[in-house]
Backbone as CSV, one residue per row, in Angstrom:
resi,resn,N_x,N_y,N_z,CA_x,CA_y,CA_z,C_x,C_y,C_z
1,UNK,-79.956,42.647,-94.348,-80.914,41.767,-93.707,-80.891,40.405,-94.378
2,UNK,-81.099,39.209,-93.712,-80.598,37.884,-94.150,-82.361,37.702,-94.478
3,UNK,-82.637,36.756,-95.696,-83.732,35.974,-95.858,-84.296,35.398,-94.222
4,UNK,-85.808,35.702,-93.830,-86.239,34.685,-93.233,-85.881,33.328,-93.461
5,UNK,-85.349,32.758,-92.167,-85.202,31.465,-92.075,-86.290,30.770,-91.945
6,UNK,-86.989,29.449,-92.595,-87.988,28.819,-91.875,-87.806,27.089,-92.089
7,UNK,-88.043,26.563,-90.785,-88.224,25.582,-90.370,-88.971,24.592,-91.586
8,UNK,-88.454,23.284,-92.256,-89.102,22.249,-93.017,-90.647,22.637,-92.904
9,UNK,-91.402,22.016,-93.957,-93.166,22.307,-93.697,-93.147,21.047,-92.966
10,UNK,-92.329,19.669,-92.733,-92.801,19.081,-91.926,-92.281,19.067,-90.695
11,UNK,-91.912,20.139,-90.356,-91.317,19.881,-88.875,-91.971,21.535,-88.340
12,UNK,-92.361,22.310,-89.221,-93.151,23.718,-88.495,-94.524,23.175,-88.154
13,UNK,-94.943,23.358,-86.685,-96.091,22.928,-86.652,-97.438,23.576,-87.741
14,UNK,-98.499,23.256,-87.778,-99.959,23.077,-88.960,-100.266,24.895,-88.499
15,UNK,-100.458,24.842,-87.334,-101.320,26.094,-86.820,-100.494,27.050,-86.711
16,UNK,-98.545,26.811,-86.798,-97.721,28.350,-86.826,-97.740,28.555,-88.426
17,UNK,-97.738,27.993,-89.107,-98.245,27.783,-90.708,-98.978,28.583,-91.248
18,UNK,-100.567,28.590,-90.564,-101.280,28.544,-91.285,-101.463,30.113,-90.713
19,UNK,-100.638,30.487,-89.576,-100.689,32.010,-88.883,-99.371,32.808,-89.485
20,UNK,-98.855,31.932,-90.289,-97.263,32.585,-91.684,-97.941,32.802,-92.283
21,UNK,-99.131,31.983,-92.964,-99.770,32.532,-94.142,-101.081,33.202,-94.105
22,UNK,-101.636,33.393,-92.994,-102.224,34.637,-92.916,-103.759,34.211,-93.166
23,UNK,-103.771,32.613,-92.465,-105.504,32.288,-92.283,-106.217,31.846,-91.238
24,UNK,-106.332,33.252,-90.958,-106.878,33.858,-89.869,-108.012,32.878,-89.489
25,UNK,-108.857,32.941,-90.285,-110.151,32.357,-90.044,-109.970,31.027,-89.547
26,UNK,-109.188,30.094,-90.461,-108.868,28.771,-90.205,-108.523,28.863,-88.479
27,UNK,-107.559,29.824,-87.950,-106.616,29.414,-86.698,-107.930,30.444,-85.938
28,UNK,-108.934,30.151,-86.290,-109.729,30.867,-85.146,-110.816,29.715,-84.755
29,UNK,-110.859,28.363,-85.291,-111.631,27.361,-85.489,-110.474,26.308,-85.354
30,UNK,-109.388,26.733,-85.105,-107.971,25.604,-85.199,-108.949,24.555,-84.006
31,UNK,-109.107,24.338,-82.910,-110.027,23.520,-82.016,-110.745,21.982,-82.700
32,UNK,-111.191,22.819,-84.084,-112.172,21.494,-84.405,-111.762,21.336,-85.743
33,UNK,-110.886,22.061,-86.505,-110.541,21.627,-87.543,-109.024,20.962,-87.855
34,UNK,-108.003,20.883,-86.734,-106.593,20.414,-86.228,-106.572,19.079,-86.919
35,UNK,-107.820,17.940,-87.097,-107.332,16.672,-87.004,-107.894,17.063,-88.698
36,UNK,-108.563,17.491,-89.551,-108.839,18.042,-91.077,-107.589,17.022,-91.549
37,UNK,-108.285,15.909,-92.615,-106.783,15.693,-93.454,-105.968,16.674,-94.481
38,UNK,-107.709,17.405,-94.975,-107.066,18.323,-95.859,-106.723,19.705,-95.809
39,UNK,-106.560,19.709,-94.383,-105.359,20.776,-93.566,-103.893,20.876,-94.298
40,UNK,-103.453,19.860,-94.565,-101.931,19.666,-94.789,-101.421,20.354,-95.910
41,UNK,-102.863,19.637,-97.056,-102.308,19.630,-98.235,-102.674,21.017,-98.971
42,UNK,-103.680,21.694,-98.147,-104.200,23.137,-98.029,-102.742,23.853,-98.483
43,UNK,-101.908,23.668,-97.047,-100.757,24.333,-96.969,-99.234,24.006,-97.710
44,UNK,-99.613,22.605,-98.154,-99.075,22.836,-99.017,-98.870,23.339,-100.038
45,UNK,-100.004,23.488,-100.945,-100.408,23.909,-101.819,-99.986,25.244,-102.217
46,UNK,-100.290,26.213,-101.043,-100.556,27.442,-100.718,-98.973,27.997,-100.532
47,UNK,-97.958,27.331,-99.841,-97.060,27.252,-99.863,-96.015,27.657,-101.038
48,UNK,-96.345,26.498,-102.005,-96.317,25.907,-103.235,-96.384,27.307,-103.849
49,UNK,-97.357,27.819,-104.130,-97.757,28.421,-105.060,-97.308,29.984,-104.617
50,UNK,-97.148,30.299,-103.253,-96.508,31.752,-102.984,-94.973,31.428,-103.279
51,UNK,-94.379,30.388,-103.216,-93.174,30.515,-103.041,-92.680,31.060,-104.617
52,UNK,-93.632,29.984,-105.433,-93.452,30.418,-106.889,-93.870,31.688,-107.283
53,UNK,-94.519,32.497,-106.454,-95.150,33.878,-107.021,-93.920,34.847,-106.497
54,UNK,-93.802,34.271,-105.052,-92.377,35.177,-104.962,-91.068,35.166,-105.707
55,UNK,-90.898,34.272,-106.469,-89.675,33.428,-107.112,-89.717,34.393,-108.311
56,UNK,-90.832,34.227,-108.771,-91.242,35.461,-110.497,-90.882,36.264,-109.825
57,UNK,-91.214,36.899,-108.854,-91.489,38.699,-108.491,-90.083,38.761,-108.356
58,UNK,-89.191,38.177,-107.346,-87.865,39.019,-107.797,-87.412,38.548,-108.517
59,UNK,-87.337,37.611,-109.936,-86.520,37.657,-110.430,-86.932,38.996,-111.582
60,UNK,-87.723,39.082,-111.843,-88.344,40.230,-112.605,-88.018,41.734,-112.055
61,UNK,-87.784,41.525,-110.670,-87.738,42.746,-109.540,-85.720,42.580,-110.004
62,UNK,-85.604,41.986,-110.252,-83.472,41.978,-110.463,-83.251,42.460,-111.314
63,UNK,-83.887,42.532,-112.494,-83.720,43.235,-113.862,-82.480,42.600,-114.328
64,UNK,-82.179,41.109,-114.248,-81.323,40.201,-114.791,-81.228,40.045,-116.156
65,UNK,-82.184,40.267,-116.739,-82.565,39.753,-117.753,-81.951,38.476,-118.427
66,UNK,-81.745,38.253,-119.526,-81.659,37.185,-120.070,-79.344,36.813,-119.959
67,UNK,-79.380,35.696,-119.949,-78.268,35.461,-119.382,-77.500,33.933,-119.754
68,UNK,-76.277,33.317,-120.106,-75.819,31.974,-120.132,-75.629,31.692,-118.824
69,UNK,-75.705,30.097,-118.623,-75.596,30.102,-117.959,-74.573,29.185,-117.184
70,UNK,-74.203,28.964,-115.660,-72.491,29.085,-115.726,-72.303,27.795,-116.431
71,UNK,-73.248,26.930,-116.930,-72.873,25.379,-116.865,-71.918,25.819,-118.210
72,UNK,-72.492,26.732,-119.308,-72.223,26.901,-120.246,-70.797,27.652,-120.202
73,UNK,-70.173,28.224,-119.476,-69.155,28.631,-119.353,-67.393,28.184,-119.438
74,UNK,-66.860,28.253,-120.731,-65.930,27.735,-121.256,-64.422,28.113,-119.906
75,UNK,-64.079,27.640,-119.233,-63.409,27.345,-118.207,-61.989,27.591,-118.647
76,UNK,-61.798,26.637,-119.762,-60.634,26.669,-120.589,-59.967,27.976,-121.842
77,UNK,-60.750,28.787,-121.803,-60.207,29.126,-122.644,-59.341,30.524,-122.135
78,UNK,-59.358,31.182,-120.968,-58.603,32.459,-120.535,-57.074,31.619,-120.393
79,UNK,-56.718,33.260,-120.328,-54.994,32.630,-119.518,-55.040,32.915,-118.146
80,UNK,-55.971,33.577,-117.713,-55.918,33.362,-115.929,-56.915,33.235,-115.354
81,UNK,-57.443,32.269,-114.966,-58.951,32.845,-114.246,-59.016,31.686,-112.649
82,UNK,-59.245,32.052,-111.636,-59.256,31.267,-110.136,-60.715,30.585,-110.252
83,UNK,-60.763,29.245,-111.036,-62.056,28.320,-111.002,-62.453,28.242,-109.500
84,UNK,-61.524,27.902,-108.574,-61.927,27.644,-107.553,-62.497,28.385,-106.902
85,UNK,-61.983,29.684,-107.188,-62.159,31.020,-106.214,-64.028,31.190,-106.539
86,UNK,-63.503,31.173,-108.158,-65.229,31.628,-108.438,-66.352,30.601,-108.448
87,UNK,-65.916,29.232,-108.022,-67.240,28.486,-107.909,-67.343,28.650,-106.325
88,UNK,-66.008,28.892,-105.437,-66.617,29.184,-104.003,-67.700,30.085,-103.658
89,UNK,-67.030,31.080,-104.299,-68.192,32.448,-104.284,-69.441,32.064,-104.439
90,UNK,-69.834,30.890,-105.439,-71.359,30.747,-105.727,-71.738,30.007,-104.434
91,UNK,-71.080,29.713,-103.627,-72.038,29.546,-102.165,-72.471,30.594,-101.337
92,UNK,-72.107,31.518,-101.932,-73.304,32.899,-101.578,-72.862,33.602,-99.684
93,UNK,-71.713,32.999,-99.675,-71.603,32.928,-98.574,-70.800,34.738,-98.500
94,UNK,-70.299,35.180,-99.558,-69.976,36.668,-99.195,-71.447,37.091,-98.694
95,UNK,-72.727,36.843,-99.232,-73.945,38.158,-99.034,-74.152,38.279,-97.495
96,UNK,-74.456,36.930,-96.470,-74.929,37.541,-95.453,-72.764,38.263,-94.646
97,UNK,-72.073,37.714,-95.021,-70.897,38.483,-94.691,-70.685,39.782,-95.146
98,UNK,-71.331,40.168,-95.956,-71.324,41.866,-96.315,-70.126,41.914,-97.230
99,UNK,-69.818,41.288,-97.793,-68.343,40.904,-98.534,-68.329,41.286,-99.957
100,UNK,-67.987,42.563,-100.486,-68.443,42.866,-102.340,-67.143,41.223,-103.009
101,UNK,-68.100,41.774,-103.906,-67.182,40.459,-105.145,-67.054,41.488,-106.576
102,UNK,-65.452,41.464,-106.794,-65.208,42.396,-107.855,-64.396,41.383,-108.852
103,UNK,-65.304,41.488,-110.079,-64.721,40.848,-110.958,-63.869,41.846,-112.321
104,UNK,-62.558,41.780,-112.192,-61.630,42.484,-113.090,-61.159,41.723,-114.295
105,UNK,-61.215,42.605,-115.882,-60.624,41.804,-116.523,-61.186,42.920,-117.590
106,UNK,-60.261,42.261,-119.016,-60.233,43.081,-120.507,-62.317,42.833,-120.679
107,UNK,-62.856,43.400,-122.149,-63.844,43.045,-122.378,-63.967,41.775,-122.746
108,UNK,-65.124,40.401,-122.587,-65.493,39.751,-123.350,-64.820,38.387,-122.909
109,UNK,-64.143,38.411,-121.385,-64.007,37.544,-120.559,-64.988,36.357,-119.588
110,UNK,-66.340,37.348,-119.771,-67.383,36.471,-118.759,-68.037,36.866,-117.402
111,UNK,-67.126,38.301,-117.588,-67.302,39.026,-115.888,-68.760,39.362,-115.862
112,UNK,-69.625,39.467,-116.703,-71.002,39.530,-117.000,-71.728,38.636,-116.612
113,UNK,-71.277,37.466,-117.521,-71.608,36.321,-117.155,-72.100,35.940,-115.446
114,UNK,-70.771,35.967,-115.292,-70.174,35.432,-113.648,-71.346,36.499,-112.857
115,UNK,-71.105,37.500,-112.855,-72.151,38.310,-112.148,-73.544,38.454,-112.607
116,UNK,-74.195,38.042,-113.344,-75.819,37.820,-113.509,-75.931,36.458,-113.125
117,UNK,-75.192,35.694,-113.202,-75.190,34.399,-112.631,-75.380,34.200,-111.049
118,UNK,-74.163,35.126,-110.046,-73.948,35.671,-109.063,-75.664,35.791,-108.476
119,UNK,-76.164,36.913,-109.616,-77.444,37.303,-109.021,-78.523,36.110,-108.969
120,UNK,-78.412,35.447,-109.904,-79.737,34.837,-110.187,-79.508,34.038,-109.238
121,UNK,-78.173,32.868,-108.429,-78.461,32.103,-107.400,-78.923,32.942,-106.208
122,UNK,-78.805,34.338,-106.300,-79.065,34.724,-104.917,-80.179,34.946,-104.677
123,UNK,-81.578,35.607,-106.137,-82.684,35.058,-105.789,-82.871,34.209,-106.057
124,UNK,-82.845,32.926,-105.874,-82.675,31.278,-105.893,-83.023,30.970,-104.164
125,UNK,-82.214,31.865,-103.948,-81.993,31.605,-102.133,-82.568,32.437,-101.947
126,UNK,-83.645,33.173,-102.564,-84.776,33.978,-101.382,-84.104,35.310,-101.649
127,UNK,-82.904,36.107,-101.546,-82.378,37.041,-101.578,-83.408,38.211,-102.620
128,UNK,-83.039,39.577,-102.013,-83.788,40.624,-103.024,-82.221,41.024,-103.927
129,UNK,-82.234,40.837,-105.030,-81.012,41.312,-105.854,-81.473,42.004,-107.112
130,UNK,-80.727,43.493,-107.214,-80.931,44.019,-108.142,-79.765,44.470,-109.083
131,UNK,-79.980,44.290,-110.548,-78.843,44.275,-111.754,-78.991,45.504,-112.096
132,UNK,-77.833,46.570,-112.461,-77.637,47.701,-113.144,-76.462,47.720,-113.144
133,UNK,-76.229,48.376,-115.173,-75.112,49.283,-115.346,-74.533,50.183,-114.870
134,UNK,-73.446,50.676,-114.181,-72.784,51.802,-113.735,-73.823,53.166,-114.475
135,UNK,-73.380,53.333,-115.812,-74.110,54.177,-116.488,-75.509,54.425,-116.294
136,UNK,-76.582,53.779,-116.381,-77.958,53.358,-116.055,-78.377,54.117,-114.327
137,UNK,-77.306,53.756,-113.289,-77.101,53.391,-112.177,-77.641,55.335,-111.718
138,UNK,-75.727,55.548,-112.283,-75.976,57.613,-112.790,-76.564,58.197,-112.856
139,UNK,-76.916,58.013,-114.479,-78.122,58.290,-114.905,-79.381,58.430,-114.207
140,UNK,-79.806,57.787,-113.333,-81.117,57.451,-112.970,-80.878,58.530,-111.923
141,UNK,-79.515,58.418,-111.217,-79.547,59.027,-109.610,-79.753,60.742,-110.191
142,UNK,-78.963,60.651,-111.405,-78.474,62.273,-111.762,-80.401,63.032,-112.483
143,UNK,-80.619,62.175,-112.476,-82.132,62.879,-113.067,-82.697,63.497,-111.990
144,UNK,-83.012,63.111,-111.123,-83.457,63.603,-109.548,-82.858,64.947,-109.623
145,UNK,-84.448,66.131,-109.389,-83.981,67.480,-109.788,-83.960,68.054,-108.266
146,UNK,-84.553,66.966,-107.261,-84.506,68.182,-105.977,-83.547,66.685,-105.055
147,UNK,-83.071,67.388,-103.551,-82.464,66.991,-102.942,-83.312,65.554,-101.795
148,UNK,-85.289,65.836,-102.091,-85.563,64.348,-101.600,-85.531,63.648,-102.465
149,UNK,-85.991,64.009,-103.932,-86.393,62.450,-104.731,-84.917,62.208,-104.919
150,UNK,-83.945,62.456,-104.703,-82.499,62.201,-104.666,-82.350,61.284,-103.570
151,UNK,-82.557,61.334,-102.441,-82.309,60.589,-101.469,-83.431,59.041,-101.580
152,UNK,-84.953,59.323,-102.339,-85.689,58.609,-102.149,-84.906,57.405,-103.110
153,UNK,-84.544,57.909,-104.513,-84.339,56.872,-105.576,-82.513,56.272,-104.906
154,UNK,-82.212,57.099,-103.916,-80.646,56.695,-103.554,-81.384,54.860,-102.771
155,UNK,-82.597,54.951,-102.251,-82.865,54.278,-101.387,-82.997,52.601,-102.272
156,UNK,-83.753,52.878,-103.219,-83.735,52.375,-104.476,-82.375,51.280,-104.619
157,UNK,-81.099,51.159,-104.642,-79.629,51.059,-105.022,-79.416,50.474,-103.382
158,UNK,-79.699,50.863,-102.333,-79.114,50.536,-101.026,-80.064,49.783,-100.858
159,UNK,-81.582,49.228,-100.923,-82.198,48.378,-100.150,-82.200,47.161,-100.359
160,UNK,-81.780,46.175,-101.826,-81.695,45.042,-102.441,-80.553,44.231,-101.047
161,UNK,-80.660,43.268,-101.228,-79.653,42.483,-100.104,-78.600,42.454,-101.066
162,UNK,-78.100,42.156,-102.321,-77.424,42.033,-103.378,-77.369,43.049,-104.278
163,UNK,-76.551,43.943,-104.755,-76.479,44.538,-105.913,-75.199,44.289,-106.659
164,UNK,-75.739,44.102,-108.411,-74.849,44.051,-109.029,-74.518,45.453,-110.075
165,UNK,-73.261,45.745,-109.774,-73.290,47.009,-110.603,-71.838,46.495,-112.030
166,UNK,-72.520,46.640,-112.915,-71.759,46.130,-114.080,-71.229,47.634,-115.115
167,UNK,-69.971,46.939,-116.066,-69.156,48.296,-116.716,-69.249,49.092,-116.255
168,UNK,-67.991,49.219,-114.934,-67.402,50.326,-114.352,-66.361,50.029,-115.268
169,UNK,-65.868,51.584,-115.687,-64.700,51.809,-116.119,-65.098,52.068,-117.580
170,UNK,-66.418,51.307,-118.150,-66.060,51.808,-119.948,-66.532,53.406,-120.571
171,UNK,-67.076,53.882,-119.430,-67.536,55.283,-120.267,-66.710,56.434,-118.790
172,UNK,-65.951,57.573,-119.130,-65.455,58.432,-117.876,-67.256,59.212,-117.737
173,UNK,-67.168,59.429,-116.666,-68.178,60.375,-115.601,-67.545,61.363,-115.205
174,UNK,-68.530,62.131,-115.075,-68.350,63.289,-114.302,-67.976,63.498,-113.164
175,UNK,-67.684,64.513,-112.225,-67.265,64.255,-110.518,-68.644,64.524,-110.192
176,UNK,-69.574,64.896,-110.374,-70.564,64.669,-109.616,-71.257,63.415,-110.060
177,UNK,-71.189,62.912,-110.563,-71.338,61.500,-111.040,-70.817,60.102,-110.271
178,UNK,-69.069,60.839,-109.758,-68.841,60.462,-108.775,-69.756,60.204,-107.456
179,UNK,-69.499,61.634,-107.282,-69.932,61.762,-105.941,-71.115,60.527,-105.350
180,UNK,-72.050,60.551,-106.514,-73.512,59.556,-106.902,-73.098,58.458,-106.218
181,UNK,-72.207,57.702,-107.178,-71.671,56.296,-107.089,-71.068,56.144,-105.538
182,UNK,-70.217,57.116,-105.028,-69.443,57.105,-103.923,-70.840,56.918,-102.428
183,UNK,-71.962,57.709,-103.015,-72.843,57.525,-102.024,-73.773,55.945,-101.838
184,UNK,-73.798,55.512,-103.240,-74.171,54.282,-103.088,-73.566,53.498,-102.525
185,UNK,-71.892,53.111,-102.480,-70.827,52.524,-102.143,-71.354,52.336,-100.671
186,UNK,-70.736,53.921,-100.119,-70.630,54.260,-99.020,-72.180,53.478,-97.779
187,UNK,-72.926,54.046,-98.563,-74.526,53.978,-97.518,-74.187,51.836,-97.546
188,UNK,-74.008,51.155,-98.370,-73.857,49.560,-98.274,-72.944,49.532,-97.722
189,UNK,-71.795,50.385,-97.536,-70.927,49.409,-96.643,-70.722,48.867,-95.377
190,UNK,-70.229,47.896,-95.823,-69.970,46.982,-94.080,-72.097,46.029,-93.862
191,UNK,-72.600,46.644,-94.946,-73.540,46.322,-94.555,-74.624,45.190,-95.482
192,UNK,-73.968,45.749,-96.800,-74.769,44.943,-97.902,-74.093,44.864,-98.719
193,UNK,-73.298,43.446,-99.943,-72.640,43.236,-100.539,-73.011,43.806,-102.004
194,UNK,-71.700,44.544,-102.573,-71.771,44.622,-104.418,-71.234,43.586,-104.529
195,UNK,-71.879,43.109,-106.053,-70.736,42.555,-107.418,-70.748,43.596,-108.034
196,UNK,-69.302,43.801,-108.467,-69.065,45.068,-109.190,-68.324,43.967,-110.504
197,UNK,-68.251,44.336,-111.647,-67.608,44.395,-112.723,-67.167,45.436,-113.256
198,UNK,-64.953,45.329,-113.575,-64.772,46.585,-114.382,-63.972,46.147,-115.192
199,UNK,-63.214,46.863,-116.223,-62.048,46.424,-116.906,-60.889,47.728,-117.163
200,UNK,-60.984,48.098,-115.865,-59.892,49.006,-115.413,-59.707,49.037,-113.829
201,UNK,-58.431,48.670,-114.003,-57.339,48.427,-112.996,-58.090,49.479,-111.888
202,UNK,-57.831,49.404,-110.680,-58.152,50.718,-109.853,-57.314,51.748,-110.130
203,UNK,-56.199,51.442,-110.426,-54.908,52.699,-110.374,-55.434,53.751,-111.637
204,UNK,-56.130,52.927,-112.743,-56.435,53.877,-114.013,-58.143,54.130,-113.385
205,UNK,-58.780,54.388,-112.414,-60.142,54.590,-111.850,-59.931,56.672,-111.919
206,UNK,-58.926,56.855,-112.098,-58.916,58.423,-112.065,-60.017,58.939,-113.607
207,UNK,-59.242,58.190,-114.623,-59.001,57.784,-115.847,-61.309,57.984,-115.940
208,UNK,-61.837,56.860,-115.189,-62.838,56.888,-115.376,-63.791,58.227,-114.928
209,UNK,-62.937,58.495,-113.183,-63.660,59.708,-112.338,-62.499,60.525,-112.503
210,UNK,-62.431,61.322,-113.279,-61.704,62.504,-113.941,-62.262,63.878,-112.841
211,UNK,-61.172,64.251,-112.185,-61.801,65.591,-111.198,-62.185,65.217,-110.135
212,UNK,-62.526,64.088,-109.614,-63.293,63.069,-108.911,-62.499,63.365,-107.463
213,UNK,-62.705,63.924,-106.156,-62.160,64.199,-104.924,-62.333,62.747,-104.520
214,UNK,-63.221,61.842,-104.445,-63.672,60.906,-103.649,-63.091,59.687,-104.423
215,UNK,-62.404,59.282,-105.525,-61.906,58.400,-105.777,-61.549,57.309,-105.219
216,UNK,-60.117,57.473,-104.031,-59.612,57.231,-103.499,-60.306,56.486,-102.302
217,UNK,-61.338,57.052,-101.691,-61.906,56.535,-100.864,-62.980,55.757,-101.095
218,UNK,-63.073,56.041,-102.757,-64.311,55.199,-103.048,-64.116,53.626,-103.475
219,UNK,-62.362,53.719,-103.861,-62.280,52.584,-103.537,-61.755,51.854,-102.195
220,UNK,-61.165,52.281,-101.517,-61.001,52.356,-99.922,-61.914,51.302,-99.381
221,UNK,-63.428,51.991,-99.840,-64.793,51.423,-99.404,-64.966,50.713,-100.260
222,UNK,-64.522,50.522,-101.123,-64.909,49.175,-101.977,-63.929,47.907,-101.612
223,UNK,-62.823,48.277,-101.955,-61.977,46.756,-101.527,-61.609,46.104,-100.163
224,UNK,-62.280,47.480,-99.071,-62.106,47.086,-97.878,-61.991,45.796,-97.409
225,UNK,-63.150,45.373,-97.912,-63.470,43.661,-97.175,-64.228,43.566,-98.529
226,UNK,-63.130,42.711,-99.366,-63.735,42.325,-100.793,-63.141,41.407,-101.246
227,UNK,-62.924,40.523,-102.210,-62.978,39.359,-102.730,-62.809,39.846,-104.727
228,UNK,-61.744,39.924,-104.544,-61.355,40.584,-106.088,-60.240,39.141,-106.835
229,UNK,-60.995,39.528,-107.962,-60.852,38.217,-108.959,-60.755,38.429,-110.434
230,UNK,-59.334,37.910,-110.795,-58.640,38.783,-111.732,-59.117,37.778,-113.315
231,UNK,-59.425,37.928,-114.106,-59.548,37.203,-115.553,-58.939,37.935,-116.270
232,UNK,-58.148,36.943,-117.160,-57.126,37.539,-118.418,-57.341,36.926,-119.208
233,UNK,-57.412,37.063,-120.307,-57.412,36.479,-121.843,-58.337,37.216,-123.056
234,UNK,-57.927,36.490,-124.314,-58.724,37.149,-125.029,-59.832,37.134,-125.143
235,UNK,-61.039,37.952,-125.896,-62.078,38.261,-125.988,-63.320,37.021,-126.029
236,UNK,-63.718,36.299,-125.477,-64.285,34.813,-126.208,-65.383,35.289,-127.117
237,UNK,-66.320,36.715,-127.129,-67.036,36.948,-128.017,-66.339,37.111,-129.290
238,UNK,-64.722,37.553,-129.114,-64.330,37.612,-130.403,-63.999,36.222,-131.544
239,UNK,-64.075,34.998,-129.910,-63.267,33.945,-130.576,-64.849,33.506,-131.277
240,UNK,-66.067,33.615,-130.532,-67.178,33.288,-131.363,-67.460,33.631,-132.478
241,UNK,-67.132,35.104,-132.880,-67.249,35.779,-134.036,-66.175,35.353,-135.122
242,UNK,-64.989,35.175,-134.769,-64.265,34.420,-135.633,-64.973,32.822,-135.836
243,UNK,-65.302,32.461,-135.395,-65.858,30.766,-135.334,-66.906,30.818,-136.615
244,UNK,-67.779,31.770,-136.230,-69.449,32.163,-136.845,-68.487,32.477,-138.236
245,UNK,-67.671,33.339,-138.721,-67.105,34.008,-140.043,-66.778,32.772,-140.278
246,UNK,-65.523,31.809,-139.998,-65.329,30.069,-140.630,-66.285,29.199,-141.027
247,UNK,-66.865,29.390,-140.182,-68.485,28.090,-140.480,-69.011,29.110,-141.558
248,UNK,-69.205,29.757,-141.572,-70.417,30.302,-142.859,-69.319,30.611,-144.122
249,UNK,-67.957,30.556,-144.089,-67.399,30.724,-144.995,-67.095,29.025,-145.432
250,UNK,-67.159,27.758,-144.669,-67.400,26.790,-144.864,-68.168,25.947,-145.330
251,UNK,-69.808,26.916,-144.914,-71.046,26.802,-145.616,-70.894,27.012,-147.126
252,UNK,-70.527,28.607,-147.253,-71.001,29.209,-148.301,-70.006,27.892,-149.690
253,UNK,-69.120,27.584,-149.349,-67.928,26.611,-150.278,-68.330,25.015,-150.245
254,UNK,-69.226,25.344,-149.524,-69.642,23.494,-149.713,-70.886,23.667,-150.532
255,UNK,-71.593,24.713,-150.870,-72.762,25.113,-151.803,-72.527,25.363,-152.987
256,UNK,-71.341,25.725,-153.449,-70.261,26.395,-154.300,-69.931,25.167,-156.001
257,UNK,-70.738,25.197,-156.694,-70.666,23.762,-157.059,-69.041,24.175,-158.122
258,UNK,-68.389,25.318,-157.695,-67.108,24.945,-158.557,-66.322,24.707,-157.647
């Protein structure tokens, strides 16, 4: 489902306004209160202040949590990465196309990055988007001891307009673990876009779903109509951690009075 569209506040007429926001009373007296100067600024106000209440609620409702952000994102330092590809994507234009976005690559490339980023413009634009680990994702579905609260919390994973599902590939699962994931896949497709992040190839995806019947089709349904985007290079958390060990070993020798 696409965000309600709505018309500028100055070009939606005062009285379809004030029947969006649900004042009743006002549009039952609309007759003698229409020419009110402080009609306008009522709604603006009011406006104003839901838009910002909705703005908190999902981003809190995404479970994004804390995140860099892309400005901060060192461009230069992989040996492969499609700049172009991935600043297109941030026109958001896969979500109402139903289009997953799979970002592949070693650990410590940015595919994290890129996809909480992913999320946060999409509630930016109104979108409902929700963040989870593969693991987390499982977990949650595999707790469900009977066959409704299974279907209820499946509902959970399929209703967001956006989901991002992050580290596929670093821990193997079970085949019924599979199966889990394959149903989430499956129930969005064609219909509601993933960002997926992994750092295994599809061909080594056995590797992760060990026993796994539905593999094959689970990626089938994933790359169908997808937008896969390859990053190579080394670790940049590692190049930070080397950086952080120089500077403080630079520190510690400039304190050093021999």
């Amino acid at each position: 489902m696409k965000p309600k569209t709505l018309l500028p506040a100055s070009e939606e007429p005062c009285d379809a306004r004030l029947r969006r926001l649900g004042f009743f009373g006002l549009l039952a007296r609309w007759d003698e209160l229409r020419d009110e100067p402080w009609i306008a600024k009522l709604l603006e106000l009011e406006e104003e202040e839901r838009g910002r209440r909705s703005l908190q609620r999902r981003l809190r409702n995404s479970r994004l949590g804390r995140f860099k952000p892309m400005a901060d994102y060192d461009w230069t330092w992989l040996e492969q990465i499609d700049r172009a590809a991935i600043e297109e994507i941030f026109r958001l234009d896969f979500i109402p196309e139903a289009t997953n976005v799979i970002l592949l690559g070693p650990n410590g490339v940015g595919k994290t990055m890129i996809a909480k980023n992913l999320g946060y413009y999409g509630v930016l634009r109104g979108h409902h988007v929700l963040y989870v680990t593969l693991s987390e994702l499982l977990n949650d579905l595999a707790a469900r001891d009977t066959g409704s609260a299974l279907q209820r919390r499946l509902r959970r994973y399929v209703r967001p307009q956006l989901l991002v599902i992050d580290e596929v590939g670093y821990l193997a699962t079970s085949g019924n673990h599979a199966d889990l994931f394959f149903e989430v896949v499956a129930r969005r497709y064609g219909e509601k876009p993933i960002v997926l992040t992994t750092n295994k190839p599809f061909a080594e995806w056995n590797q992760v779903f060990p026993s796994a019947g539905c593999v094959v089709t689970l990626i089938d349904r994933l790359v169908h109509k997808a937008e896969i985007l390859e990053l190579r290079g080394e670790s940049y958390r590692l190049k930070e951690a080397r950086e952080r060990t120089a500077r403080k070993a630079e520190e510690r020798k400039s304190r050093d009075p021999a």
